[in-house]
C-alpha positions in Angstrom: -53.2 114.5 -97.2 -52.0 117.5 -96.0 -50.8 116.5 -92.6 -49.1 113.5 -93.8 -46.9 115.2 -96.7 -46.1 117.7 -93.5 -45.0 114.3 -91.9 -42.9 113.2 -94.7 -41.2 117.1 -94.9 -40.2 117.1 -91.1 -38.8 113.9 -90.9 -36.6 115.0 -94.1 -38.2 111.9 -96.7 -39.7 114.7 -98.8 -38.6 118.3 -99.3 -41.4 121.2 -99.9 -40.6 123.5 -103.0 -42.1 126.4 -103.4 -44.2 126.5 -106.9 -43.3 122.8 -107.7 -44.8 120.8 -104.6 -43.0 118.2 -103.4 -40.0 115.8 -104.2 -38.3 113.4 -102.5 -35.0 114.4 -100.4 -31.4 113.5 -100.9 -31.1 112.7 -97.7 -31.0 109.5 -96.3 -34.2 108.9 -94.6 -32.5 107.1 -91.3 -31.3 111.1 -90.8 -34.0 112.4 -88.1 -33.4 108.8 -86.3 -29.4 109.3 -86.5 -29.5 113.4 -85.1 -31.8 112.0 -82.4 -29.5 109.4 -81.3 -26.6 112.0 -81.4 -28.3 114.3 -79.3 -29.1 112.1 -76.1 -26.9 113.1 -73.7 -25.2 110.9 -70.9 -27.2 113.2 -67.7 -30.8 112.1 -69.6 -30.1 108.6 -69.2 -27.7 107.6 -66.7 -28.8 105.6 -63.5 -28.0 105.5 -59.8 -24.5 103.8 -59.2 -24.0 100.9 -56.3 -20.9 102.4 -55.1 -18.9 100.7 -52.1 -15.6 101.9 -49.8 -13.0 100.4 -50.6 -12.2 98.5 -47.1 -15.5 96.8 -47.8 -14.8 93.0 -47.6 -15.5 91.1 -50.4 -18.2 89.4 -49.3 -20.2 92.4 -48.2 -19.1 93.9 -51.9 -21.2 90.4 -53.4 -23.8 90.7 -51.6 -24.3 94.3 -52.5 -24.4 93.0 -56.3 -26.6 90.9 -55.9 -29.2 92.5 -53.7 -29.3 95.3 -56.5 -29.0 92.9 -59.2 -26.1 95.0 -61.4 -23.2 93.8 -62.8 -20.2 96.3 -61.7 -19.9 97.8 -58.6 -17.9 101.7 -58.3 -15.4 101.6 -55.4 -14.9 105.0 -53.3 -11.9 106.3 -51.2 -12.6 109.1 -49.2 -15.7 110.3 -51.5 -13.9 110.0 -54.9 -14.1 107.6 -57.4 -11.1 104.5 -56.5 -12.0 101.7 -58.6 -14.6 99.2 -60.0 -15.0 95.9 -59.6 -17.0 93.4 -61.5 -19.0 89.7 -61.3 -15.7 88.6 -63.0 -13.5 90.0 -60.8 -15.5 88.5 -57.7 -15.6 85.0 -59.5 -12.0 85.1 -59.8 -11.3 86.0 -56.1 -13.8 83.2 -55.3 -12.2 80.4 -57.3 -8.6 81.5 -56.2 -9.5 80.4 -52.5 -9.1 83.5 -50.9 -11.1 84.5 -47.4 -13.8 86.5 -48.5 -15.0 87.7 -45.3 -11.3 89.4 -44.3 -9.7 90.5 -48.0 -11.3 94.4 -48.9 -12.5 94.7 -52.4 -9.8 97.3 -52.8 -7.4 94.2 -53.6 -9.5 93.0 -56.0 -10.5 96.0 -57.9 -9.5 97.6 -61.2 -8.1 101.2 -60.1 -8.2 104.7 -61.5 -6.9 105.3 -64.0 -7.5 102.5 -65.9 -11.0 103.4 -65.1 -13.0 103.9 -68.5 -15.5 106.8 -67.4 -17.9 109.5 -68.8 -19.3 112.8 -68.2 -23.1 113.9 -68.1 -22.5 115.9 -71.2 -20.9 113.2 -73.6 -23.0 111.8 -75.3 -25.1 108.6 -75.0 -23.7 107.4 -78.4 -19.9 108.0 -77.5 -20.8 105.9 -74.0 -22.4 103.1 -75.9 -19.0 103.5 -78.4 -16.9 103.2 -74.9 -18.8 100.0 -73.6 -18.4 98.1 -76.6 -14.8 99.1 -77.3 -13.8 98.3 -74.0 -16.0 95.2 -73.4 -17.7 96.7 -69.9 -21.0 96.5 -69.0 -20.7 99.9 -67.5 -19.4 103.4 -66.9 -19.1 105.5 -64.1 -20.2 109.1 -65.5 -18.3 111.2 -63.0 -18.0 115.1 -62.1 -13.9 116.2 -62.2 -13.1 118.1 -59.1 -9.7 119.4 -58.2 -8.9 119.1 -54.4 -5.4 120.0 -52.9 -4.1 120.3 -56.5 -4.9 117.0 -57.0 -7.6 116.0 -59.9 -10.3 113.5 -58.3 -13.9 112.3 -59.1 -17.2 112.5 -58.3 -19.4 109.2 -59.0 -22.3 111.1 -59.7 -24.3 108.3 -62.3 -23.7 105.2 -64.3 -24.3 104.1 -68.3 -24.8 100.4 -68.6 -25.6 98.5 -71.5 -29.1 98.4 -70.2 -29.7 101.7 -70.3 -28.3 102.2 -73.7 -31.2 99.4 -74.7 -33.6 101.6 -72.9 -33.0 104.2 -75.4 -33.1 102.2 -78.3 -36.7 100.4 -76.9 -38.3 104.1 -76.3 -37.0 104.7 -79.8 -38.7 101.9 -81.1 -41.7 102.3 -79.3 -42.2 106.6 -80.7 -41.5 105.3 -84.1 -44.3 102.8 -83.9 -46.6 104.9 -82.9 -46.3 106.8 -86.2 -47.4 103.3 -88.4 
């Protein structure tokens, strides 16, 4: 009985009292799964980014997401972080007629700064905050460099909605392991 009332006390359901034993805790219970969320940083769960230049043609840009099955693909100029473009963005191009095989994805790309980005050490809630508010189904996470007093960035990683859902399955699966 001991180890489980040890249980209970770390994951802040019961508190011990000295001389009395134990009574249930004012805090909410959800507490230990909240601080844990809080404290996932972007850097633990980020991915690779499919990143482009941004004279690719259009066409090349497609096939490049598809053959790495995202949704979003980061455009570059010179090393630094131009653009994105999305399967939206290349349905649109498609439907309006236009020649795949000569326009570059730089025409067709949203560019910096409307760019929504994060850094490795925002957090993984305040990404997941960004996607939804934004409606993306990623975000660069990016290193700021300064470079001929100019202020450019590094594509270093990406947040996507999946691997926000990664999280929340590896949660899932640690707290089951306790039942």
């Amino acid at each position: 009985m001991r180890p489980d009332l040890a249980i209970l006390t770390m994951t802040a359901i019961l508190e011990a009292r000295p001389k009395v034993g134990y009574i249930i805790s004012k805090k909410p219970s959800y507490s230990l799964v909240y601080e844990y969320i809080r404290n996932i940083k972007v850097q633990d769960i980020m991915s690779k980014p499919i990143v482009v230049e941004e004279q690719t043609t259009v066409y090349d840009a497609i096939l490049q997401l598809f053959l790495n099955d995202v949704g979003t693909l980061f455009i570059e100029s010179d090393g630094y972080l131009a653009g994105a473009v999305s399967r939206k963005d290349f349905l649109k191009t498609a439907i309006g007629g236009m020649d795949l095989h000569k326009v570059p994805v730089g025409v067709i790309m949203t560019r910096m700064p409307k760019i929504i980005l994060v850094r490795p050490d925002d957090t993984a809630y305040f990404a997941a905050e960004k996607i939804i508010e934004h409606e993306v189904d990623s975000l660069p996470v990016v290193q700021r460099v300064f470079e001929g007093g100019r202020e450019a960035y590094k594509i270093i990683g990406k947040v996507s909605k999946t691997n926000i859902t990664r999280v929340f399955v590896k949660i899932g699966e640690a707290s089951s392991s306790y039942s």
